[in-house]
N, C-alpha and C positions, 0 to 999 in steps of 0.2 A: 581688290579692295582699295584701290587708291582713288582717295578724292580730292579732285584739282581744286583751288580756291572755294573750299567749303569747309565750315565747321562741322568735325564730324561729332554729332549728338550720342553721347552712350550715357546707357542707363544702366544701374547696376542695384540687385536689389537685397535686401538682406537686414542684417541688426548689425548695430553698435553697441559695446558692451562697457560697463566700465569695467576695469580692469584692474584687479591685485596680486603682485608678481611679489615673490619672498616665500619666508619662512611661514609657517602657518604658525598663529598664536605667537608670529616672531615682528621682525620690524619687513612692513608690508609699502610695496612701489606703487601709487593711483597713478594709472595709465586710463586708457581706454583703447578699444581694437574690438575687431570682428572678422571672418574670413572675408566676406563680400567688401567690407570697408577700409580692409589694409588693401586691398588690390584696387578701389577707386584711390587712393592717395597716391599708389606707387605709380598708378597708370598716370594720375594728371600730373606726377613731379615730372615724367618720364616725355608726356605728350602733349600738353595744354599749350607749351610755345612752338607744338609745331600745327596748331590747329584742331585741338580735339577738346571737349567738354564734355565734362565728369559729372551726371548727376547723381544724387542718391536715394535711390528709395527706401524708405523704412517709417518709422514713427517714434516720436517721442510723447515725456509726458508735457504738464505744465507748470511744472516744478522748479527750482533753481539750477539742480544737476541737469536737466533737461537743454535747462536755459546756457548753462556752460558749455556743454557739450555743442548747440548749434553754433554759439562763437567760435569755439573748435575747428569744428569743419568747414566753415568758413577758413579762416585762415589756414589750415590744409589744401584751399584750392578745389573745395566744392564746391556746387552749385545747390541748393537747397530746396529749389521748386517743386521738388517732389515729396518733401517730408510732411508727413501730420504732427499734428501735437495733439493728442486726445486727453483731453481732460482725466487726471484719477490714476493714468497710468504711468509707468515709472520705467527708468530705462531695466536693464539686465544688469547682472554682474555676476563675474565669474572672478577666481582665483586661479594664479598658474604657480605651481610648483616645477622647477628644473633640476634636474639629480646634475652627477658631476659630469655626465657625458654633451649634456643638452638636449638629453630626452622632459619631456614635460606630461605632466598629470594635469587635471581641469578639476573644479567644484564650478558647479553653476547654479545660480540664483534667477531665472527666468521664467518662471511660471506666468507673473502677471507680468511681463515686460510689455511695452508698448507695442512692440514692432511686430509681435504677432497679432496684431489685430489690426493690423494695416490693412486688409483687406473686406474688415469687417463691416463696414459703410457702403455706402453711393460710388460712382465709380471714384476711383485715386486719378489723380493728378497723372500718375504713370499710366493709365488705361487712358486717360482723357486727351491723352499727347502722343498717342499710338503712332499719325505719320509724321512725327519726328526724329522715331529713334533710327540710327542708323547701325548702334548695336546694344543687343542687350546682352546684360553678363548675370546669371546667377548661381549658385549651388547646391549641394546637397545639403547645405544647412539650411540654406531659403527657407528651400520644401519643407523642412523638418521643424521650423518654429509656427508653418502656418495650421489652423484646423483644414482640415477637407475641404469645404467651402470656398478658402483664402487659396490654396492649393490649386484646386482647379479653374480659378478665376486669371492664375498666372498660366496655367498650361495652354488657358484660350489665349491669354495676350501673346506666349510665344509664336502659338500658330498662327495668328495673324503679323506677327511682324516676319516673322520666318517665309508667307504666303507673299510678303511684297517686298521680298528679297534683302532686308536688313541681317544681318547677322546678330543668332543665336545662338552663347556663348553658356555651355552648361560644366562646371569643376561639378566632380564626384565627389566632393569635402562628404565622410560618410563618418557620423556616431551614432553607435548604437543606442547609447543612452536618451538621446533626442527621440525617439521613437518606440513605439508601441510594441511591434514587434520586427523582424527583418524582412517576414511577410510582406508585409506594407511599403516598407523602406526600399524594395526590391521593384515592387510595381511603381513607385513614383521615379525609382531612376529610370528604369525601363522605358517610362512615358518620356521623360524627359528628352532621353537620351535619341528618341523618335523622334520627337522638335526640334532637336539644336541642328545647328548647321555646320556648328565645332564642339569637339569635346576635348577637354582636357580631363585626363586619366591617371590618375594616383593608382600604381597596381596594387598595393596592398590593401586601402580603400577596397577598390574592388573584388580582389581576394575575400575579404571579410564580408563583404556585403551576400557575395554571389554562393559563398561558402566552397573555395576552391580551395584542391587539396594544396595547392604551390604557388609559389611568385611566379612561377616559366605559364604555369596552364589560368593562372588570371591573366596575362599579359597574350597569350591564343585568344582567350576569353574576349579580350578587352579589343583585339585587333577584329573583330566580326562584328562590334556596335555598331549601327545604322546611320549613326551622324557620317557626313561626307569629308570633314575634315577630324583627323584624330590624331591626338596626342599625348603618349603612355610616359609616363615618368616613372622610371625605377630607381628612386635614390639613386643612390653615386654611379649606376652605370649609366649609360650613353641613354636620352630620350629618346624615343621612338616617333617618327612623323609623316602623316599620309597627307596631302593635300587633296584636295577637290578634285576626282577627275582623272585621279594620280592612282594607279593600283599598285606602284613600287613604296616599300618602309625607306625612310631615311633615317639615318641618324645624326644626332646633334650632343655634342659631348659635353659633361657634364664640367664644373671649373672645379680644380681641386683647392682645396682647403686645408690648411695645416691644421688649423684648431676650431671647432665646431664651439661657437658660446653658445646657442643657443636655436635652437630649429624652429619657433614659433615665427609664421609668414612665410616659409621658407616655400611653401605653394602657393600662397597669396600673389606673391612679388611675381614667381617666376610668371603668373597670370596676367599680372601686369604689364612684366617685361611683353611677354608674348602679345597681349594687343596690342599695346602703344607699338609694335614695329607692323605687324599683321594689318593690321587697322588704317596705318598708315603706305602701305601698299608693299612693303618688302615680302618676301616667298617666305610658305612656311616654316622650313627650317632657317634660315637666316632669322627669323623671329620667336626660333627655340634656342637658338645660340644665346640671344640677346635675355632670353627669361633667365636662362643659367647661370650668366654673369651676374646678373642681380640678383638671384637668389644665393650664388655664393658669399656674396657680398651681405646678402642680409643677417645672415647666419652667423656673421664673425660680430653680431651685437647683440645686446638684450634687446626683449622688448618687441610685439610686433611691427612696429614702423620705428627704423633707426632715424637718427637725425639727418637732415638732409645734408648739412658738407660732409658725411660719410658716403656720399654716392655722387656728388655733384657730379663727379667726371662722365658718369653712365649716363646721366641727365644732360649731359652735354655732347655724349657722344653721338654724331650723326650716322645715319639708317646706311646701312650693305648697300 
């Protein structure tokens, strides 16, 4: 995966949320975050100066929060050529509650959000620029805010970037609540998980989703997925990593942590981590080393995307 004197183009696709972190009915934090869109930020703090460009796909509405929001991410170090703005619709929002461990609860507000209807038109801008991605990254949240329609209009664009050798990049980010039934939820990872060329594996996600009696037999489970490169994450023990090609597991250890503030991005980041060095041509475990460091790191802050002089040094540190 390494590209000598070229910008490598990734496209990442998903929502952006606003965001209220606090007390409920108490005094409340306006944030903004998403899973697919904390790991385009951590990717480009991470990769943009060493040649890599973050765009984002989704939709907004034409509103003023809309209009904030794109100055936003703008200054986050995105690229925006992929966003809509569709008349009438409004972004999302959700509320996070954190107990005193760092575990978090969600309320979501998305029903009409824009971002699921981003495939609801004439081709997007992301179909219309097909041979330029050189990687695409999405989730099991993607999937989960499109209709059917929007759904399998992404499954066609993976197989064709997947068919001319870009890398497709699929997170198991799995809630139940986004979905219909697990039925469903079960056959869109399934597809998915056929397309990508990488996966990154949260075992308990997959536990839940696949309805495994254990963490050990999701984690068997998870190591017979079809994608060619895999990578299982079991909270605090050692990640789990196949390469391409490779039929031995490696391991890549996880960075310990005195005090957990807060686990929201806490697989975002380490996604990030993990492309921006993958991406950039380091082996895969050396590029599961580097997710874990920044995800330790991200966890000792509120908030899905900490401030950036909290991690400068990581964003300065040079590739294995």
């Amino acid at each position: 995966m390494n590209h000598v004197n070229h910008v490598i183009q990734v496209a990442l696709v998903g929502e952006c949320m606003l965001e209220l972190q606090g007390e409920a009915l108490g005094t409340l934090t306006q944030r903004y975050g998403g899973d697919t869109f904390n790991t385009a930020v951590y990717l480009a703090r991470c990769a943009a100066a060493r040649g890599l460009s973050c765009h984002y796909a989704t939709a907004v509405g034409d509103d003023g929060l809309s209009a904030k929001l794109l100055q936003r991410w703008a200054g986050d170090g995105l690229a925006l050529d992929l966003v809509l703005q569709i008349p009438g619709r409004l972004p999302g929002q959700y509320l996070i509650e954190v107990d005193e461990r760092g575990e978090r609860s969600f309320s979501y507000w998305r029903d009409h959000s824009a971002a699921k209807a981003y495939f609801d038109g004439k081709l997007t801008p992301l179909e219309q620029g097909l041979m330029r991605w050189d990687a695409l990254y999405l989730s099991g949240i993607s999937l989960a805010i499109l209709p059917p329609a929007g759904r399998e209009r992404l499954f066609v664009l993976m197989q064709a970037l997947r068919e001319r050798g870009a890398a497709v990049v699929f997170d198991n980010n799995y809630r139940p609540r986004l979905w219909p039934d697990a039925a469903q939820a079960r056959a869109a990872f399934s597809r998915a998980f056929e397309l990508s060329s990488i996966a990154l594996v949260t075992a308990d996600d997959h536990q839940a989703l696949f309805g495994l009696p254990s963490l050990e037999a999701a984690v068997m489970s998870a190591q017979e997925l079809p994608s060619p490169e895999l990578i299982i994450k079991r909270g605090a023990a050692a990640t789990l990593v196949r390469s391409s090609g490779d039929a031995a597991w490696q391991q890549a250890p996880t960075e310990p942590v005195d005090k957990v503030v807060d686990t929201t991005a806490a697989g975002d980041s380490f996604a990030a981590g993990y492309l921006s060095r993958r991406l950039l041509g380091d082996s895969a475990l050396e590029a599961a080393r580097f997710g874990n460091r920044l995800a330790a790191r991200v966890i000792q802050h509120r908030g899905a995307v900490i401030p950036v002089a909290a991690m400068i040094d990581l964003m300065n540190e040079t590739s294995a």
